[in-house]
Every structure is written in structure tokens, then in C-alpha cells.
C-alpha positions as CSV (number, residue, x, y, z in Angstrom):
1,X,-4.3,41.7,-204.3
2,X,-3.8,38.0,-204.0
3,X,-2.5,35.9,-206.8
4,X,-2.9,31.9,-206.3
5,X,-0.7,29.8,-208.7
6,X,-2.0,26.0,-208.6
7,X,-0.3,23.0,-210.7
8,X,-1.8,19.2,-210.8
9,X,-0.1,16.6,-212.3
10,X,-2.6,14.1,-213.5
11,X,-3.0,10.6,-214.3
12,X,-2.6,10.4,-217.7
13,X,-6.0,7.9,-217.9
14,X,-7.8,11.2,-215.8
15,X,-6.5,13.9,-217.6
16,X,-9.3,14.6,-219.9
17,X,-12.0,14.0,-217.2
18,X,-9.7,16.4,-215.1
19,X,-9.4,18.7,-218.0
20,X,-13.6,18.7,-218.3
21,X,-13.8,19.7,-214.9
22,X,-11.5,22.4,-214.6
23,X,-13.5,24.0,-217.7
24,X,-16.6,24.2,-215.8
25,X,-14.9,25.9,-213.0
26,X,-13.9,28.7,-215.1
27,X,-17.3,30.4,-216.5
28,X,-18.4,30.7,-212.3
29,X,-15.2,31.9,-211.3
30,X,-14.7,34.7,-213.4
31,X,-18.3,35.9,-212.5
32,X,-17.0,36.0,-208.7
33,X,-17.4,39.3,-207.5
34,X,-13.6,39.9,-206.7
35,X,-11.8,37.8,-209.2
36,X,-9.9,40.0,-211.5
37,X,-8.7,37.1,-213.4
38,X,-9.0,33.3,-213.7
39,X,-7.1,31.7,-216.2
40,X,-6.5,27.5,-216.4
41,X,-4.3,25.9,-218.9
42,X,-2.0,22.7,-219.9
43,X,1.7,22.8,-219.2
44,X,3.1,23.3,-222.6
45,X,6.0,20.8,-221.8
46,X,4.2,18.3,-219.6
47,X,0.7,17.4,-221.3
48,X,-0.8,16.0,-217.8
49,X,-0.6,18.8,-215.8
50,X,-2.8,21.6,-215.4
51,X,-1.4,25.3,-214.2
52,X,-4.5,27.7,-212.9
53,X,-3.4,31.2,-212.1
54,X,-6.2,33.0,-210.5
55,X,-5.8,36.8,-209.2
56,X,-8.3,38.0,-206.6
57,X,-8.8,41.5,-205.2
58,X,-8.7,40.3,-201.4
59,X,-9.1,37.5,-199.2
60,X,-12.8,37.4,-199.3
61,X,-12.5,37.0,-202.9
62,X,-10.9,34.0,-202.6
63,X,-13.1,32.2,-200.2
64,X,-16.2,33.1,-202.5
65,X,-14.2,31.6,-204.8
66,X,-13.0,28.5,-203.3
67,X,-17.0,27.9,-201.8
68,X,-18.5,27.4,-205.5
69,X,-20.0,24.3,-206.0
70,X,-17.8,23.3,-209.1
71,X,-15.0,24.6,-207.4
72,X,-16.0,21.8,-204.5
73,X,-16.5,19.3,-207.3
74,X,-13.0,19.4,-208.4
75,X,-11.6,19.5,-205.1
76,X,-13.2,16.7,-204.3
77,X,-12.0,14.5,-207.3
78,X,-8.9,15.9,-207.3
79,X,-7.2,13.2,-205.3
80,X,-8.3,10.6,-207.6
81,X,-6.5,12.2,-210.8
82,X,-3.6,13.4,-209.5
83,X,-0.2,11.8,-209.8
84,X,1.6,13.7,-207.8
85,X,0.8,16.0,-204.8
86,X,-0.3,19.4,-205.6
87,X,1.7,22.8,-206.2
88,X,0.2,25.9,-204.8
89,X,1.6,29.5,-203.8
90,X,-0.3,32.4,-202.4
91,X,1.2,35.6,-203.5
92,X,0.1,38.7,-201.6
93,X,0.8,42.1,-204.4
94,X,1.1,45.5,-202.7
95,X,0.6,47.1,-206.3
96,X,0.4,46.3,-210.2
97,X,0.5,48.1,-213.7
98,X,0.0,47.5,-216.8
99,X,3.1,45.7,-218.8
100,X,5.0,48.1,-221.0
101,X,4.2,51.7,-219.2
């Protein structure tokens, strides 16, 4: 299992239009044969950056992933809305369980 954690610290004149396009990455992610989870959201304490943390069953999960046309969109606007360079981690998971048992 791999888990990506991505952070983008926006503009805050491209935030929304940021925002708008991460949404429409989300609905075609999750559908990705592979993805086990997809989730985007705003930093709670910094209200221009957007955290994604996306969990995929393997490699070739990801690259599906990374090959869908919104996913392209965003990457290539990205530069234009960020303020700061990116933050990303890979983490490769040997196992998992639900919290609590």
C-alpha cells in the first residue's frame, strides 16, 4: 500500500480557482481502480493551503491515478497558484487495520 501526502500553499488571489480544481479531481480519482482513498482538504490553520492524502493499493494505482486528465489539469496550473514549492511524501505501508481493534 502506498500513501501520498501532498501540501500547496497558494496564492491567496488563486486559492479558490485552485480549490475548484482540486474538486474536480476528486469524483475521477476515487473511481480509480486501485485507490482505496482520496481525500483533499484546507489546512485548518493556514486557509491557502490545500493537504490531499491519497492511499493506493500499489504502484500502478498511482500512475493511473496521476495520468487522469483532471489530475494533468491541475498539475499543469499548479505552478501558477502556488506560493511556495510543494510538499510531498510517499509512504510505502507493509500492513494496516482498522483504528480501535
Amino acid at each position: 500500500m502506498i500513501i501520498v501526502r501532498f501540501k500547496a500553499k497558494c496564492r491567496p488571489d488563486k486559492i479558490l480557482e485552485a480549490i475548484s480544481a482540486f474538486e474536480g479531481g476528486v469524483a475521477p480519482s476515487r473511481r480509480v481502480k486501485g485507490v482505496i482513498h482520496f481525500d483533499i482538504a484546507r489546512d485548518l490553520t493556514d486557509p491557502d493551503a490545500i493537504v490531499a492524502t491519497e492511499v493506493f493499493e500499489d504502484k500502478g494505482a498511482l500512475a493511473r491515478q496521476e495520468v487522469l486528465p483532471s489530475v494533468q489539469q491541475i498539475i499543469g496550473k499548479l505552478p501558477g497558484w502556488l506560493a511556495a514549492p510543494p510538499e510531498a511524501t510517499i509512504y510505502h505501508i507493509s500492513s494496516s487495520e482498522p483504528w480501535g481493534s
